[in-house]
C-alpha positions as CSV (number, residue, x, y, z in Angstrom):
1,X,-5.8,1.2,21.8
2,X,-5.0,-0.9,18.5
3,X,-3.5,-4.3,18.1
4,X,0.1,-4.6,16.7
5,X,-0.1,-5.0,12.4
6,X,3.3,-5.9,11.2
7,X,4.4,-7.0,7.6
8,X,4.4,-10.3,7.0
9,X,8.0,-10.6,6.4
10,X,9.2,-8.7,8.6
11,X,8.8,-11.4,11.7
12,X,11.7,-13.0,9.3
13,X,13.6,-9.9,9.0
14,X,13.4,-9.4,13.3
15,X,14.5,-13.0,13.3
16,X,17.6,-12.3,11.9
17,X,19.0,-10.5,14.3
18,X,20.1,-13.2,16.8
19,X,7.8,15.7,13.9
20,X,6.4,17.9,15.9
21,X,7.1,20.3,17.9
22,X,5.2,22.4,21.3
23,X,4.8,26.1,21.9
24,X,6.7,25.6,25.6
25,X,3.3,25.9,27.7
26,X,2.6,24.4,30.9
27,X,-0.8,22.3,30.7
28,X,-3.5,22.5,33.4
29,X,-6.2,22.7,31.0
30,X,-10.4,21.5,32.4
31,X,-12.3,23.5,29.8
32,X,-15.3,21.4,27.8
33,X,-13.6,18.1,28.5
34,X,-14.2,18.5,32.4
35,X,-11.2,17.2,33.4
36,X,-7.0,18.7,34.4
37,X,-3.8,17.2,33.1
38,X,-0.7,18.3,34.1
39,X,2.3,19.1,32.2
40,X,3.5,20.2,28.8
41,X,3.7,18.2,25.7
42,X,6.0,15.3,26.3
43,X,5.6,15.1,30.0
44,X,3.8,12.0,31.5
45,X,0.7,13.9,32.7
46,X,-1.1,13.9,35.8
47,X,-5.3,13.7,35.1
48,X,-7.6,14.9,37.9
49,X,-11.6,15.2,37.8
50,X,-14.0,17.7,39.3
51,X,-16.7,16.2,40.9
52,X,-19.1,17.1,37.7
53,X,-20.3,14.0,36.3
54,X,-18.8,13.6,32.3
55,X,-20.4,14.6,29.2
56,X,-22.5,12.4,27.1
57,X,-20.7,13.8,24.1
58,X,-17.2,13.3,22.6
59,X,-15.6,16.2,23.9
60,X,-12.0,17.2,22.6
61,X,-9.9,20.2,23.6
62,X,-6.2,21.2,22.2
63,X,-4.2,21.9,25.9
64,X,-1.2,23.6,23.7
65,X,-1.3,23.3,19.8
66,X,1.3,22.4,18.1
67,X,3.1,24.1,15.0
68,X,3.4,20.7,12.3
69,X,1.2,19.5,9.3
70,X,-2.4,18.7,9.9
71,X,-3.2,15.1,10.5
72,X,-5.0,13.8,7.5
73,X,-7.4,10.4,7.6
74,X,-5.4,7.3,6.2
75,X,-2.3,8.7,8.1
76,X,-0.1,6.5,10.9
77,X,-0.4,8.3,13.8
78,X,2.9,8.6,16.2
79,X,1.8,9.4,19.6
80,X,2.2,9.2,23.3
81,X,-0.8,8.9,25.3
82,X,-2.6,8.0,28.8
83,X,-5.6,6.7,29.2
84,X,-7.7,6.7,32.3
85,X,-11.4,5.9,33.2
86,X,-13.6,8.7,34.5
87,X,-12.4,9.2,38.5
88,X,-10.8,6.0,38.1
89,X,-7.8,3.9,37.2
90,X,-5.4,4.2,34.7
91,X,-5.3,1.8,32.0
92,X,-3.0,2.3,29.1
93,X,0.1,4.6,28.9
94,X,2.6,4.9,26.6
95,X,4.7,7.3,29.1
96,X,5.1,3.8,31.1
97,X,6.7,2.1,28.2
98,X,9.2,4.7,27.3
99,X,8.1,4.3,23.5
100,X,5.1,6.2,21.2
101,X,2.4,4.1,19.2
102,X,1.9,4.2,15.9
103,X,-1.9,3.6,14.6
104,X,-3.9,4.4,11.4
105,X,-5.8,7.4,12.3
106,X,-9.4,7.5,10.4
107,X,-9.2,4.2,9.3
108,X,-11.2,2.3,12.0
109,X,-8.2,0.8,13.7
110,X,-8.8,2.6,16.5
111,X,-12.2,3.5,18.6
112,X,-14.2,6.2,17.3
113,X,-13.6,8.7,19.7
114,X,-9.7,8.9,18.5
115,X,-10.5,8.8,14.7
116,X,-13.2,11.6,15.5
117,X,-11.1,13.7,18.1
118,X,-7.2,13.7,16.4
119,X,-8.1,14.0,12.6
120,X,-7.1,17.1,12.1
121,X,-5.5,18.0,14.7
122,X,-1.6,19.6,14.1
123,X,1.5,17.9,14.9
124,X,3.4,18.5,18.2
125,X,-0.2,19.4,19.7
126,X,-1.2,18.0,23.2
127,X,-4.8,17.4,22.8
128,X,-7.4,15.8,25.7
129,X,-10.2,13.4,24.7
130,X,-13.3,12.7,26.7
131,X,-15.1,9.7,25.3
132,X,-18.4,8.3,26.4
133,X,-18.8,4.4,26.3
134,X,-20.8,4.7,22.4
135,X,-17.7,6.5,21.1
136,X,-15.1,3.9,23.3
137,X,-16.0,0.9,24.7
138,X,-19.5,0.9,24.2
139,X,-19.3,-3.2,26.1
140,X,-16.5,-2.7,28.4
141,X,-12.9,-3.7,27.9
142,X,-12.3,-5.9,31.0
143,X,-8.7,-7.1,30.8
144,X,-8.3,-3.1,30.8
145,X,-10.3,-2.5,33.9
146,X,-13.2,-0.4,31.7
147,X,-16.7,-1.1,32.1
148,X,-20.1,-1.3,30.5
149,X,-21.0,2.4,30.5
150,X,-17.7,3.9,31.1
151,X,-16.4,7.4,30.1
152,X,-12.7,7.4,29.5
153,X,-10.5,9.8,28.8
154,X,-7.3,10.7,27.3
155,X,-3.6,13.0,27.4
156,X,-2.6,12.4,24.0
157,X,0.8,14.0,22.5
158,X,0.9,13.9,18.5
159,X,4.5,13.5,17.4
160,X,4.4,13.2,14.3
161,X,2.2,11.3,11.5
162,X,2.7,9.9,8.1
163,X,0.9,8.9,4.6
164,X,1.0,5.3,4.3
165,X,2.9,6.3,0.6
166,X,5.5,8.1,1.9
167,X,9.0,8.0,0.5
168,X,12.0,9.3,0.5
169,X,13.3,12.3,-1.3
170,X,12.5,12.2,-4.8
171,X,15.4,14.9,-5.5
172,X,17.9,12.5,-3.3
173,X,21.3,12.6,-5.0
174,X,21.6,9.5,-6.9
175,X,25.2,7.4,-5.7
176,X,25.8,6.2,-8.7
177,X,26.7,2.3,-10.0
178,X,25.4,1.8,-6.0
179,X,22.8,-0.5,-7.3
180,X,25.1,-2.5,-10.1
181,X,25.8,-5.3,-7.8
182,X,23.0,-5.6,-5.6
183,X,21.6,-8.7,-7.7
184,X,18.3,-7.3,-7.9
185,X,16.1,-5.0,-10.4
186,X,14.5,-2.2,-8.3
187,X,11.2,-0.5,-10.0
188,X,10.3,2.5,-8.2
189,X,12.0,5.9,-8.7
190,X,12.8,7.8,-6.5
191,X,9.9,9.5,-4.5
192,X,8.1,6.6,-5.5
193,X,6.9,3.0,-3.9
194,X,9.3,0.2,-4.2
195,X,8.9,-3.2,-5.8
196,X,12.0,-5.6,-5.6
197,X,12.9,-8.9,-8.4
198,X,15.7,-10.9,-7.7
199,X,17.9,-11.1,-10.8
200,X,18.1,-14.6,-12.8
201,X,21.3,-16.5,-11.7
202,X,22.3,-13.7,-9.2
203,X,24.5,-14.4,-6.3
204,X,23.1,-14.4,-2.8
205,X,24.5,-12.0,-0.4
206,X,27.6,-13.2,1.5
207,X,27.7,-10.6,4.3
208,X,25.7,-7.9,5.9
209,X,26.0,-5.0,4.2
210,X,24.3,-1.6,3.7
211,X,24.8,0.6,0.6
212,X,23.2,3.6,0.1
213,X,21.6,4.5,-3.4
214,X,20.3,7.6,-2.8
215,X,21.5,10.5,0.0
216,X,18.8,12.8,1.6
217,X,18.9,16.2,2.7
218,X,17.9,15.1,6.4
219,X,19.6,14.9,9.3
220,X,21.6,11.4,10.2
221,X,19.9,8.7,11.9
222,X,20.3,8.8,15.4
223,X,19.7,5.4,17.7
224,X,15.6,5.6,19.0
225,X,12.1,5.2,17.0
226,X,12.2,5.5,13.0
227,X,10.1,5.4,10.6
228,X,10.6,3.6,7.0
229,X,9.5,2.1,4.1
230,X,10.8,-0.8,2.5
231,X,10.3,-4.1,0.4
232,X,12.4,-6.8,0.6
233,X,13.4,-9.4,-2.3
234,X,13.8,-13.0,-0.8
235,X,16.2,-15.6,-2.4
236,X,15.4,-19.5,-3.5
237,X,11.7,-17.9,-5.0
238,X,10.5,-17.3,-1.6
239,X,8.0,-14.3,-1.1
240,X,8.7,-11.3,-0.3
241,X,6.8,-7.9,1.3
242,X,6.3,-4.2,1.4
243,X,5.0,-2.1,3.5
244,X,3.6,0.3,0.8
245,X,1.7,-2.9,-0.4
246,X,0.7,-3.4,3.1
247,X,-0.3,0.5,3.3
248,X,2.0,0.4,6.4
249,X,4.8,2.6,7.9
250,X,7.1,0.4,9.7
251,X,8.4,1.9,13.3
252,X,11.4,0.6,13.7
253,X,13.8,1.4,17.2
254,X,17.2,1.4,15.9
255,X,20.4,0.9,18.0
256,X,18.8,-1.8,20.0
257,X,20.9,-4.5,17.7
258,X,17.5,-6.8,17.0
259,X,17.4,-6.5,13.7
260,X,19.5,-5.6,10.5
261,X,18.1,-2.0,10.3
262,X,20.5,-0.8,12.6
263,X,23.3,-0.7,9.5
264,X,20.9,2.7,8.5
265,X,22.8,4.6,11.5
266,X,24.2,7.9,10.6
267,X,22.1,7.8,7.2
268,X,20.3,10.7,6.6
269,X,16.3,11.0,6.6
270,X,15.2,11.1,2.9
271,X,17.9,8.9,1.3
272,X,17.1,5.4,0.0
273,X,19.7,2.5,0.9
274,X,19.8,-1.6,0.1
275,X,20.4,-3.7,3.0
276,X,21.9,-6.7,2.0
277,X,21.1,-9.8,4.3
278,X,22.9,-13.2,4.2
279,X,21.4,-16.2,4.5
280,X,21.0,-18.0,7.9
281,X,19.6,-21.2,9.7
282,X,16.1,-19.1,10.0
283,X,15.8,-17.4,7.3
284,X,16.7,-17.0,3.2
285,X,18.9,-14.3,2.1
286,X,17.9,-10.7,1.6
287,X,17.7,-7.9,-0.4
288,X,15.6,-4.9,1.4
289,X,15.7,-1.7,-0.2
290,X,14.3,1.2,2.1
291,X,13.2,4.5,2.4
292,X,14.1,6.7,5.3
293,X,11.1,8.8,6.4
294,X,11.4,10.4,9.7
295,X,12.6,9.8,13.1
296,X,9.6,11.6,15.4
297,X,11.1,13.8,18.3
298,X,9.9,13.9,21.6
C-alpha cells in the first residue's frame, strides 16, 4: 500500500554484502464493517462477505485489541495485512511474503482510509478496514486488479510502531574507551540522534568489525525483522546518511548475510554499537554507528 523509501546510503551499505502482543481470541468478527475474517492475530485470515452491498463510509472495527502503546501520527507502522476487493480478489498480502511492512502512518504515505482507520489504534490489535473508493483508490489501481468505484477492505495485524526519533537507551551502560579508536567523532548522546565526522588523518577500517559502545537492557538480537537507527560516516569525503535526518526507521532482516548488520546478532535491544566497514570494489569504507530499537514479534 506504499512504495519502498530507503536511505540514500543505505543501497551502498546493502551492496556490501556480496511489539505487540494479542489477547488469544479467535476472530470471526462482521459487525459495522460488513464483512468476516478468520483467525486470531498473526494468522493469515480468511475474508468472506454477506451479500449486503458495502458502506459508503470508512468503516473500521478492532476484531481483538491489543495490549501495546497507542499508535501516534508521524509513527512507522509495522504490520501484516491482506487486502481484498469487495466480493472479489485478493490483492496485496503480506501473510504471502512471510515479512510485515513498515509505512508512516498519518503522514500521507499511505491512502486515507489507513491513516484515518490505524491512528490510534493499540499495538498487537487486529483491526478490519472497509474503505470506499474516495478513502482508497478513488481512480482504480489496475496493476492491482481494483477498479474505478471499488470498496476494498482490509485484515490488518499492528505489530509494533515507532517515532521516527527513536533511540536507544539513554541510561545504556557506557563500554568505555569503545569509541577511542573508531576514527570518528560521534555527536549525539545517548538517547539522542546521531551525527557522525570522520576524524582528520584517521585510518580507514581494515576489517569488519562491530564494537559495542553502549549495552541495553533488552533482550539479544535474534536472526528476523529489526528495527534501527543509524548514520554512517563515509571515508575519502564522500557523503554520508541517517535515517533520523531522513525521519526514517530502517527495517532491517538480520541473519540473512546481505548486509553488514548481521554483526549486531546477540546484541541487546537499546544498546548503541559502531560497525566498522572496510573498503571494497563498490563502495568506500565505513563507519555506521546505530541504535538498536526493537525487533517486532509476531
Amino acid at each position: 500500500m506504499r512504495r519502498s523509501v530507503i536511505p540514500a546510503a543505505l543501497a551502498m551499505v546493502l551492496v556490501l554484502a556480496g511489539c505487540g502482543s494479542d489477547d488469544g481470541s479467535e476472530t470471526e468478527a462482521q459487525g459495522s464493517v460488513g464483512f468476516s475474517a478468520s483467525g486470531e492475530f498473526g494468522d493469515d485470515p480468511e475474508i468472506t462477505f454477506p451479500s449486503d452491498d458495502p458502506s459508503d463510509e470508512l468503516e473500521v472495527e478492532v476484531a481483538s485489541e491489543g495490549d501495546g502503546d497507542e499508535v501516534q501520527a508521524g509513527d512507522m507502522l509495522v504490520a501484516d495485512y491482506k487486502g481484498q476487493v469487495w466480493d472479489g480478489d485478493v490483492f496485496d498480502s503480506s501473510f504471502d511474503r512471510d515479512a510485515p511492512t513498515t509505512f508512516g502512518i498519518g503522514v500521507n504515505q499511505v491512502i486515507e482510509g489507513w491513516d484515518e482507520g490505524l491512528v490510534g489504534q493499540n499495538i498487537g490489535s487486529r483491526v478490519l478496514l472497509s474503505v470506499p473508493s474516495e478513502k482508497g483508490y478513488a481512480e482504480g489501481n489496475p496493476s492491482a486488479g481494483i477498479e474505478q468505484g471499488d470498496t476494498i477492505v482490509f485484515v490488518v495485524d499492528i505489530r509494533d510502531a515507532y517515532a521516527t526519533d527513536s533511540t536507544g537507551e539513554a541510561d545504556a551502560e557506557v563500554v568505555e574507551g569503545a569509541a577511542d579508536e573508531l576514527g570518528v567523532t560521534i555527536k549525539g548522546d545517548l538517547g539522542e540522534p546521531v551525527t557522525v565526522e570522520i576524524d582528520d588523518d584517521a585510518d580507514a577500517p581494515s576489517k569488519p568489525e562491530t564494537i559495542l559502545l553502549a549495552e541495553g537492557s533488552g533482550d539479544p538480537l535474534e536472526p528476523g525483522e529489526t528495527a534501527l537507527q543509524f548514520a554512517i560516516g563515509v571515508w575519502d569525503d564522500q557523503d554520508g546518511a541517517s535515517t533520523w535526518d531522513d525521519e526514517q526507521i530502517a527495517m532491517m532482516t538480520l541473519g540473512d548475510g546481505t548486509t553488514p548488520f548481521d554483526q549486531l546478532l546477540g546484541e541487546p535491544i537499546g544498546s548503541r554499537a559502531a560497525i566498522q566497514v572496510p573498503k571494497t570494489e563498490e563502495a568506500e569504507a565505513m563507519t555506521i554507528i546505530v541504535d538498536i530499537i526493537g525487533q517486532p514479534s509476531r
